[in-house]
DSSP file (Angstrom, degrees, kcal/mol; ACC not computed):
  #  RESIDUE AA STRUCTURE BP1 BP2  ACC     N-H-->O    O-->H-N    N-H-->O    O-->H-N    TCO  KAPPA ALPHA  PHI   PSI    X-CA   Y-CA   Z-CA
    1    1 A X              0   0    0      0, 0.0     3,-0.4     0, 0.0     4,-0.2   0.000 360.0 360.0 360.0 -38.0   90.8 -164.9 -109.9
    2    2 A X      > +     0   0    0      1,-0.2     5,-3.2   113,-0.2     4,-0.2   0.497 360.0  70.9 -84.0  -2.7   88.4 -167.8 -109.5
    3    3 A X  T > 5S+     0   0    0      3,-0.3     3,-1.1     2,-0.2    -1,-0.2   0.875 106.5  36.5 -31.2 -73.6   89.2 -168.6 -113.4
    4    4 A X  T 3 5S+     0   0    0     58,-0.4    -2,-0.2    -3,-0.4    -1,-0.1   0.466 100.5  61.1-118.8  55.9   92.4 -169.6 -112.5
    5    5 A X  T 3 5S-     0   0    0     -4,-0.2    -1,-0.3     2,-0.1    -2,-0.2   0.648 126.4-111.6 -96.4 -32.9   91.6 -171.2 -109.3
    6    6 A X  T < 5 +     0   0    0     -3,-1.1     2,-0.6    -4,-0.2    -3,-0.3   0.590  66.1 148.6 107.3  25.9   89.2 -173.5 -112.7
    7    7 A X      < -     0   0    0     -5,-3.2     2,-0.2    32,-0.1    -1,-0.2  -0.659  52.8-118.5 -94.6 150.9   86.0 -172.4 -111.7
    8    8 A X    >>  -     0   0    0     -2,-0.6     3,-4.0     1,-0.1     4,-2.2  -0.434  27.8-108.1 -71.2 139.0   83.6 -172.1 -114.7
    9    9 A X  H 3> S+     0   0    0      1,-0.3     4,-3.3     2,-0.2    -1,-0.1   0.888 119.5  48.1 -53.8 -66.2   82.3 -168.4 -115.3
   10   10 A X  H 3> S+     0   0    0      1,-0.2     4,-0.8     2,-0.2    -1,-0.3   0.728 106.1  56.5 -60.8  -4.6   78.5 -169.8 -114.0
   11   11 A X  H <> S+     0   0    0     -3,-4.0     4,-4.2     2,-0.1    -2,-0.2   0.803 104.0  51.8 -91.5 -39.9   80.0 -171.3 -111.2
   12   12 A X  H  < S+     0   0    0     -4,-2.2     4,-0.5     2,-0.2    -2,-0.2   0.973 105.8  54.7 -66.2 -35.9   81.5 -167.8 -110.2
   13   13 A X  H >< S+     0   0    0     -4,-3.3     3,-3.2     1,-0.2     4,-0.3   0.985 108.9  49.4 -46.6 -53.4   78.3 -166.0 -110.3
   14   14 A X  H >X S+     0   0    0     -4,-0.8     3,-3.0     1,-0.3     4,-0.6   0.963 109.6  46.8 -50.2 -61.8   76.7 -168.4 -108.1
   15   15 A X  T 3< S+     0   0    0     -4,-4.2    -1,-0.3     1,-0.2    -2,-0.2   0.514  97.3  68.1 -66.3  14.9   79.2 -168.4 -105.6
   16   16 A X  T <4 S+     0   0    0     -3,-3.2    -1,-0.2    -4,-0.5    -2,-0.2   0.304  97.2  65.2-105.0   4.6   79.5 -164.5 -105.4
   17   17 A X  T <4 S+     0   0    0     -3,-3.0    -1,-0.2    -4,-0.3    -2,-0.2   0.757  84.5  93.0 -94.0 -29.3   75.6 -164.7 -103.8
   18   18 A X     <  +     0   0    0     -4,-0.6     3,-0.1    -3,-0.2    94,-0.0  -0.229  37.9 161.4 -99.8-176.7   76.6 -166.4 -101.0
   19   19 A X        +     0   0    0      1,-0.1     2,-0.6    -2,-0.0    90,-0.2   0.371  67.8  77.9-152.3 -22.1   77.6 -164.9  -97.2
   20   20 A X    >   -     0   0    0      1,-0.2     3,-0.7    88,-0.1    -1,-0.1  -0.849  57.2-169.4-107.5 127.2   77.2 -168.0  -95.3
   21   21 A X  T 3  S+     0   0    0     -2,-0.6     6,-0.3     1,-0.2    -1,-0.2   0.979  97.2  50.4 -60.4 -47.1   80.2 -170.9  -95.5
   22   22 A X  T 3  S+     0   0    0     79,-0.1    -1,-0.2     4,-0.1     2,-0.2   0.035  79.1 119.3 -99.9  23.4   77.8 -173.1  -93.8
   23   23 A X    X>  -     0   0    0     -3,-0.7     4,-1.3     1,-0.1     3,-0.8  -0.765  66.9-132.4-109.3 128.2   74.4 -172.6  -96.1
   24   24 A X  H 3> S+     0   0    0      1,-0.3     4,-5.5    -2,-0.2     5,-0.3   0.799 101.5  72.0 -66.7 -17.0   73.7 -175.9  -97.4
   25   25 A X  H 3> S+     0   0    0      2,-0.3     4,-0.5     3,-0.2    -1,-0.3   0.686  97.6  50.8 -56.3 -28.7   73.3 -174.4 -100.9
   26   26 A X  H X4 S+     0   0    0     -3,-0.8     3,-5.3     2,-0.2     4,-0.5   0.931 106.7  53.5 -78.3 -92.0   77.2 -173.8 -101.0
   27   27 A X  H 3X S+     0   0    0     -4,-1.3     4,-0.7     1,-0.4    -2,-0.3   0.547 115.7  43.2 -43.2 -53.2   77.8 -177.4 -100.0
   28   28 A X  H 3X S+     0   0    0     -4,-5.5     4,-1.0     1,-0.2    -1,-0.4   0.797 110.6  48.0 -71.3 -27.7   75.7 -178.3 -102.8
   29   29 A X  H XX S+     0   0    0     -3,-5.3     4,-1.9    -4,-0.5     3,-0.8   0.928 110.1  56.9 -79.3 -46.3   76.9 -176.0 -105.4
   30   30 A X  H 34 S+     0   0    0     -4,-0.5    -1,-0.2     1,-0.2    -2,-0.2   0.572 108.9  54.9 -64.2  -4.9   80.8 -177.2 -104.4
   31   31 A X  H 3X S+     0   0    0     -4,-0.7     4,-1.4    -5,-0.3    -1,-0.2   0.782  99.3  50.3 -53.2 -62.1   79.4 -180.5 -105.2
   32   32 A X  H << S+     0   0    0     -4,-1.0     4,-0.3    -3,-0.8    -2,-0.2   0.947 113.3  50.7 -63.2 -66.3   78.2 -179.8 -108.3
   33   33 A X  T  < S+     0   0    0     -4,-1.9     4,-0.4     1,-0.3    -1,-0.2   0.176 101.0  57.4 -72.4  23.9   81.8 -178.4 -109.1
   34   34 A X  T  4 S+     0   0    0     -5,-0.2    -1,-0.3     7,-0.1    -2,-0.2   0.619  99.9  62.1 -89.1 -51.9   83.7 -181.1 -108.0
   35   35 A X  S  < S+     0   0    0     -4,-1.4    -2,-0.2     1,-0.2     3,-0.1   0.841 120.9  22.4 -43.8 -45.4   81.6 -183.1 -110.5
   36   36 A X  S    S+     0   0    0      1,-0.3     2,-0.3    -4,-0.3    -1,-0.2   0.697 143.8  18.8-106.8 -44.3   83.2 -180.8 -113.6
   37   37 A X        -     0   0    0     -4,-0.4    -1,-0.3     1,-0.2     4,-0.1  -0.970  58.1-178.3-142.7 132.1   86.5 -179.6 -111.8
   38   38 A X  S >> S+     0   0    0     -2,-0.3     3,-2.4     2,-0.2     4,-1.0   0.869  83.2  59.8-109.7 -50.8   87.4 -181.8 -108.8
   39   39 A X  H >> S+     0   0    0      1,-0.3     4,-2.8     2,-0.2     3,-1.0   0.894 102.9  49.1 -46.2 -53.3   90.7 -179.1 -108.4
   40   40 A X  H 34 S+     0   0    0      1,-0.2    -1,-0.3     2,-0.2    -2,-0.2   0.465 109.2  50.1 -84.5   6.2   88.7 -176.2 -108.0
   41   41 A X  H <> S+     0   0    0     -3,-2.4     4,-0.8    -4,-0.1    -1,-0.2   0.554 111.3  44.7 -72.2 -17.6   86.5 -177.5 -105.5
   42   42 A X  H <X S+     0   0    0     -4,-1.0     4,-2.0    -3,-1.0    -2,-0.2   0.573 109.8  51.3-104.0 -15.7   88.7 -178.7 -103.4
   43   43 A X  H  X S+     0   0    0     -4,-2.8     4,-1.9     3,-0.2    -3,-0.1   0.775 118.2  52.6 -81.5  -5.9   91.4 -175.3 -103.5
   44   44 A X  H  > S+     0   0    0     -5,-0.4     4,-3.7     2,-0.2    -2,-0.2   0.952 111.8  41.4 -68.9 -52.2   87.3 -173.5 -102.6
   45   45 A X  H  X S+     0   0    0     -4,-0.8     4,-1.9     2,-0.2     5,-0.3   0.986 111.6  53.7 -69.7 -59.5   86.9 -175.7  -99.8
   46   46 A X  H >X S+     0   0    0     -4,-2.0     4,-2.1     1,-0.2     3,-1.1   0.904 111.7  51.2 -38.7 -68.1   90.7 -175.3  -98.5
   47   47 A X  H 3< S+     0   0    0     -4,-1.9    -1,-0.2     1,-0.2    -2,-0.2   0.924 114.2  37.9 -25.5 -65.0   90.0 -171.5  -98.6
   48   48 A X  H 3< S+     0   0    0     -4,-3.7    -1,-0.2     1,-0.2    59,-0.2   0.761 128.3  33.8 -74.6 -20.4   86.9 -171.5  -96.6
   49   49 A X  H << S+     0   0    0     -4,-1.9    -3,-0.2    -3,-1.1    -1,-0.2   0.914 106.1 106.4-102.2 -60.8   88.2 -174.8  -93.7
   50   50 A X     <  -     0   0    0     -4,-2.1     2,-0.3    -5,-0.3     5,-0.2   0.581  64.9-127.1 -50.6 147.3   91.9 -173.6  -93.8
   51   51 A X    >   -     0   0    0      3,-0.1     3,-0.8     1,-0.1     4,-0.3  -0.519  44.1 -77.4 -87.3 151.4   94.3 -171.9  -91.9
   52   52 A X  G >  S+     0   0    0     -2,-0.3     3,-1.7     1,-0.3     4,-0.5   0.252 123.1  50.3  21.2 -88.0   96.2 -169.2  -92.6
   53   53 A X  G >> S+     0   0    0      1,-0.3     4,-2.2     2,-0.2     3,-2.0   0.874 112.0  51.9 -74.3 -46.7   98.6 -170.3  -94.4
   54   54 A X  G <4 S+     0   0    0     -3,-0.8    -1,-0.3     1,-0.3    -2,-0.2   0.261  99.3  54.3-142.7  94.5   96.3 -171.9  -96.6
   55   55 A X  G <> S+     0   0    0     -3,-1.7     4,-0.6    -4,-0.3    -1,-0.3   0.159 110.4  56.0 -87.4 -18.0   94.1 -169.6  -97.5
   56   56 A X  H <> S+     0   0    0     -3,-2.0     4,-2.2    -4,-0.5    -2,-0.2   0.726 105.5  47.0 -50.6 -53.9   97.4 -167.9  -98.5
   57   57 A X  H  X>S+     0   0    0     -4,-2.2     4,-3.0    -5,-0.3     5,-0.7   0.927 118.1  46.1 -76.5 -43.5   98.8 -170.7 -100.9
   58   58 A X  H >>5S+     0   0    0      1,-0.2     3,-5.6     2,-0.2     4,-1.5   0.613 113.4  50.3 -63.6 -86.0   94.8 -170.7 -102.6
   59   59 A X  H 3X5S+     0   0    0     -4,-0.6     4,-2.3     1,-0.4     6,-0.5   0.610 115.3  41.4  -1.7 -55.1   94.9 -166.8 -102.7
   60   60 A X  H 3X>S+     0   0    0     -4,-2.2     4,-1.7     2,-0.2     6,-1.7   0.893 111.3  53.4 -82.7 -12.6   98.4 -166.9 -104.5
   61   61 A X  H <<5S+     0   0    0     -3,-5.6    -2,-0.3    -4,-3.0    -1,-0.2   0.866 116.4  46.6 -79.2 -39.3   97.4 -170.1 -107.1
   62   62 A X  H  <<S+     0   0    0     -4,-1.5   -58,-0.4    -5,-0.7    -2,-0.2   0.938 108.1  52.5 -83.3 -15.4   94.4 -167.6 -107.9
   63   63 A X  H  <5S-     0   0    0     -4,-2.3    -1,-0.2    -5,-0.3    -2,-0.2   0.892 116.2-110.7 -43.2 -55.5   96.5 -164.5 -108.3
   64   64 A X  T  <5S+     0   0    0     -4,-1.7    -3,-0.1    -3,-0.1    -2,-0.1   0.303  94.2 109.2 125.1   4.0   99.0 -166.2 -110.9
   65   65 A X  S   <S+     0   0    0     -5,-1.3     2,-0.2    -6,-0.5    -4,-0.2   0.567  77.6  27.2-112.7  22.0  101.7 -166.1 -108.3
   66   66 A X        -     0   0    0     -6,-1.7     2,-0.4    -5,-0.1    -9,-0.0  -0.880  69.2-135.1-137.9-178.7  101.9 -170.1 -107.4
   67   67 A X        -     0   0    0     -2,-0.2     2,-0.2     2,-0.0    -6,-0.1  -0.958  27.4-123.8-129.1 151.6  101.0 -173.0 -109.5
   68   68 A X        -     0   0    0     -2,-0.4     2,-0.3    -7,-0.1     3,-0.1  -0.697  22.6-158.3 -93.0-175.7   98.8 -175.9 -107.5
   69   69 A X        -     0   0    0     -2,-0.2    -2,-0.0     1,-0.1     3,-0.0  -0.956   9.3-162.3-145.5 122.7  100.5 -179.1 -107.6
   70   70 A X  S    S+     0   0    0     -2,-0.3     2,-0.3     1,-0.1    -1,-0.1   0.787  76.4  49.5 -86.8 -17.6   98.2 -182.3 -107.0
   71   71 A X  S    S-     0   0    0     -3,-0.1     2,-0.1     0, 0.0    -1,-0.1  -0.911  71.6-146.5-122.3 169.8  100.8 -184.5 -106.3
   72   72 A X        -     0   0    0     -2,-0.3     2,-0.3     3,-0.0    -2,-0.0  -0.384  21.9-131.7 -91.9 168.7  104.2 -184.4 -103.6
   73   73 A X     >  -     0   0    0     -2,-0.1     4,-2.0     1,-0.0     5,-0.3  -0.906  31.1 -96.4-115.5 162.4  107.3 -185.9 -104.4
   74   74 A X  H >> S+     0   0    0     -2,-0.3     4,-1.6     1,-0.2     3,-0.9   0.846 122.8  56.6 -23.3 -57.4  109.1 -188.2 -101.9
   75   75 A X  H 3> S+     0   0    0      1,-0.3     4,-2.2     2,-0.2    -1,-0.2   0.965 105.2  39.5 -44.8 -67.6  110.9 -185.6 -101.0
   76   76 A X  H 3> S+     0   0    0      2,-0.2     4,-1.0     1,-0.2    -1,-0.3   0.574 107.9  63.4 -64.2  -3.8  108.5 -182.9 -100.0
   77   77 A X  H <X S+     0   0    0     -4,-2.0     4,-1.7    -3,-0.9     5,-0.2   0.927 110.4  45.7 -96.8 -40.2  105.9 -185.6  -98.0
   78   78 A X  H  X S+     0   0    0     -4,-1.6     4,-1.0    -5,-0.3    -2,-0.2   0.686 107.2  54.2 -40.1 -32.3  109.1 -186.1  -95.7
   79   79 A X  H  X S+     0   0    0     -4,-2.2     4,-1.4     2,-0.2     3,-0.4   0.965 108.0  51.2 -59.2 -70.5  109.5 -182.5  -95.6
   80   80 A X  H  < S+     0   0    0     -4,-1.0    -2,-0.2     2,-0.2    -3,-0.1   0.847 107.2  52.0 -31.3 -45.3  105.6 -182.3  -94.3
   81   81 A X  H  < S+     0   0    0     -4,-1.7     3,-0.5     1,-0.2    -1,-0.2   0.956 111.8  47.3 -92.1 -28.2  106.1 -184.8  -91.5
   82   82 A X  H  < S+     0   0    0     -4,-1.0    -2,-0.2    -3,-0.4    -1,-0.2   0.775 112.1  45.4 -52.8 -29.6  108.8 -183.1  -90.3
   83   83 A X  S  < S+     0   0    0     -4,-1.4    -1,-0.2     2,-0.0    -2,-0.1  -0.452  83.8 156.3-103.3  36.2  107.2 -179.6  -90.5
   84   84 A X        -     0   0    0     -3,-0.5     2,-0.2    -2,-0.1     3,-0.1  -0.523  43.7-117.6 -83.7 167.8  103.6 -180.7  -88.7
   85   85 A X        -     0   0    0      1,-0.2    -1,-0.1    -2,-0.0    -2,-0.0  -0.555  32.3-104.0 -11.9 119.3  101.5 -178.2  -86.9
   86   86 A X        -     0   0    0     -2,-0.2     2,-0.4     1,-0.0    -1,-0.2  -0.356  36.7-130.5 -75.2 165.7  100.8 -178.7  -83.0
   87   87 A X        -     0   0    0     -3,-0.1     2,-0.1     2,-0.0    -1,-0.0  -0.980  12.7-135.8-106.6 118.8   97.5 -180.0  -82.4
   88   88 A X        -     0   0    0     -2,-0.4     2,-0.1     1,-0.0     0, 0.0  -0.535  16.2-141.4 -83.3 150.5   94.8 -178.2  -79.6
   89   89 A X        -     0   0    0     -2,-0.1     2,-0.0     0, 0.0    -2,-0.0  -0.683  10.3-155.8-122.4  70.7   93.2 -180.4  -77.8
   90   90 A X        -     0   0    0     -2,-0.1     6,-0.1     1,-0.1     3,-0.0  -0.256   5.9-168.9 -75.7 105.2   88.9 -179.6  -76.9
   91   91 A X  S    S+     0   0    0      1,-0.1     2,-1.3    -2,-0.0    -1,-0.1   0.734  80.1  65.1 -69.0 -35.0   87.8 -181.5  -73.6
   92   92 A X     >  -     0   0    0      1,-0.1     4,-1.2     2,-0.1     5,-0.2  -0.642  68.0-160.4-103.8 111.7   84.2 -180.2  -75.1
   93   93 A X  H  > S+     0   0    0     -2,-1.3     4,-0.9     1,-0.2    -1,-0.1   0.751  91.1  48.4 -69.3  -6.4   82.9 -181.2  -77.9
   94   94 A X  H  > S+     0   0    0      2,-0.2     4,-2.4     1,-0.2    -1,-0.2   0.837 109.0  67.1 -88.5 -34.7   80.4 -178.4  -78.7
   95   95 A X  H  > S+     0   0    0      1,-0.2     4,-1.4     2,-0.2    -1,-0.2   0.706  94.5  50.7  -5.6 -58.3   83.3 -176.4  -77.9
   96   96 A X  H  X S+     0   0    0     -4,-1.2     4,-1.1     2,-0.2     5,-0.3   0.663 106.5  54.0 -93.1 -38.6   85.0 -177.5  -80.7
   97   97 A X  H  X S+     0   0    0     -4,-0.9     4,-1.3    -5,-0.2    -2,-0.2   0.801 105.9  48.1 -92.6  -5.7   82.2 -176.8  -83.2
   98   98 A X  H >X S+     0   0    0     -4,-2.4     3,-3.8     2,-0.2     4,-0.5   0.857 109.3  58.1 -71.6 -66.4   81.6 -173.1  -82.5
   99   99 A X  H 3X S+     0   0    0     -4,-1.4     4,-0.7     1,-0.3    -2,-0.2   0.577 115.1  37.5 -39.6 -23.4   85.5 -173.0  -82.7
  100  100 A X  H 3X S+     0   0    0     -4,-1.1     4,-4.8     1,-0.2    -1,-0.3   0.872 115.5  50.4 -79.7 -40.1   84.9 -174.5  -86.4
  101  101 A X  H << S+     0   0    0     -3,-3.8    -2,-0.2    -4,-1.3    -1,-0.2   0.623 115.4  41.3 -93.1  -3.0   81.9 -172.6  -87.1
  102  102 A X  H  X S+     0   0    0     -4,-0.5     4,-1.1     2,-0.1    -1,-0.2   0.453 120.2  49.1 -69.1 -51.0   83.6 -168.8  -86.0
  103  103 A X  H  X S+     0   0    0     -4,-0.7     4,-2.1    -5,-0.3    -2,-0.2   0.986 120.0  31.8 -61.4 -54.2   86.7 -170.0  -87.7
  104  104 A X  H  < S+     0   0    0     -4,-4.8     4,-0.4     1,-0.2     5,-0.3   0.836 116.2  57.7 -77.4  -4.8   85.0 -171.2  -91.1
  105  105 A X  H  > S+     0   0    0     -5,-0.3     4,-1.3     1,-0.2    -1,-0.2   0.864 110.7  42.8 -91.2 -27.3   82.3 -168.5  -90.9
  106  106 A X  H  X S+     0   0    0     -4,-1.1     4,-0.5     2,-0.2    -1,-0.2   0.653 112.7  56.6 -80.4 -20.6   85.2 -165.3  -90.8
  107  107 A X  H  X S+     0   0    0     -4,-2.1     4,-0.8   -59,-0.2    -1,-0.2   0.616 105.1  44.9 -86.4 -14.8   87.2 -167.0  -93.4
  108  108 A X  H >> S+     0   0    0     -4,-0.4     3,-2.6     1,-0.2     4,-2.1   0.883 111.8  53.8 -87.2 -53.8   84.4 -167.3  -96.1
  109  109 A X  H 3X S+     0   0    0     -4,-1.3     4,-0.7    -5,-0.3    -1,-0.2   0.673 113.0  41.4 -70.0 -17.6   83.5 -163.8  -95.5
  110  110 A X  H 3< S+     0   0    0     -4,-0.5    -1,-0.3     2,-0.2    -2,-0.2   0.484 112.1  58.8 -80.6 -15.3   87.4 -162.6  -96.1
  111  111 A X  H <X S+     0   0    0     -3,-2.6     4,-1.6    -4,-0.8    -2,-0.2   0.846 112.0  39.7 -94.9 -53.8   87.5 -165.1  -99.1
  112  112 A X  H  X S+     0   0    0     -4,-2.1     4,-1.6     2,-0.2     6,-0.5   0.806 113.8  48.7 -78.1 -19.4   84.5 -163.2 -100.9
  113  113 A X  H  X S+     0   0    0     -4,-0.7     4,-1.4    -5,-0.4    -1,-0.2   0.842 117.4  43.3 -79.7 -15.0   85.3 -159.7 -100.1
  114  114 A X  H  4 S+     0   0    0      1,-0.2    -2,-0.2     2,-0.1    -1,-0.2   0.988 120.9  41.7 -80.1 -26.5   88.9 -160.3 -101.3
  115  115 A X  H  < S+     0   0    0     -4,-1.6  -113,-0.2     1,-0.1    -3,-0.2   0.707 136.4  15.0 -90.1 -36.3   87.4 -162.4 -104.5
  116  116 A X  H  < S-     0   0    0     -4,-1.6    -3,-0.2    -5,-0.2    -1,-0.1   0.908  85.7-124.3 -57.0 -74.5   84.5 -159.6 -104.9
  117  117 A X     <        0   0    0     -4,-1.4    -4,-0.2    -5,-0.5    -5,-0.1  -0.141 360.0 360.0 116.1 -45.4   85.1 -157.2 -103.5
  118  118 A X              0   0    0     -6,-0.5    -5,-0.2  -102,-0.1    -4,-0.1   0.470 360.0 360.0 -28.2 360.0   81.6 -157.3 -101.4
């Protein structure tokens, strides 16, 4: 699946080692494959930060059952500002980073057992 998300065949081993989203060693390794494939670092990173839905949309481009598309047309970015997402709003800001760091830390770990297996 991570083929035809474009990551290169060494790039999957490596990332099938890690457990932590937040381990700087990921950060560095998505780094590295942004340098070689910019697209498949950034549909990695959208998995692991994203919400639901996508983590959905990467899940179906690496299945075979979407295509990604890097750019909108007029149409669809009008579509998008119509369609936004409410926003919560965190009087505390440390607040706000366990909520990040519980969100991204349950999403990596659902993004490698479906990708795994693990």
């Amino acid at each position: 699946m991570l083929g035809r998300l474009g990551v290169p065949g060494d790039f999957a081993a490596k990332l099938s080692t890690f457990t932590d989203p937040n381990d700087f060693n990921l950060v560095s390794l998505l780094g590295e494959l942004e340098d070689s494939n910019k697209t498949a670092a950034d549909l990695l990173l959208t998995y692991i930060t994203g919400d639901t839905a996508s983590r959905q949309n990467v899940l179906k481009v690496a299945r075979g059952e979407a295509e990604f598309k890097a750019t909108l047309s007029e149409q669809e970015v009008q579509n998008a500002e119509r369609n936004t997402d409410e926003l919560i709003g965190y009087s505390d800001p440390v607040d706000v980073g366990v909520q990040l760091l519980r969100h991204s830390e349950m999403h990596f770990y659902n993004f490698t057992k479906t990708i795994f297996g693990n």
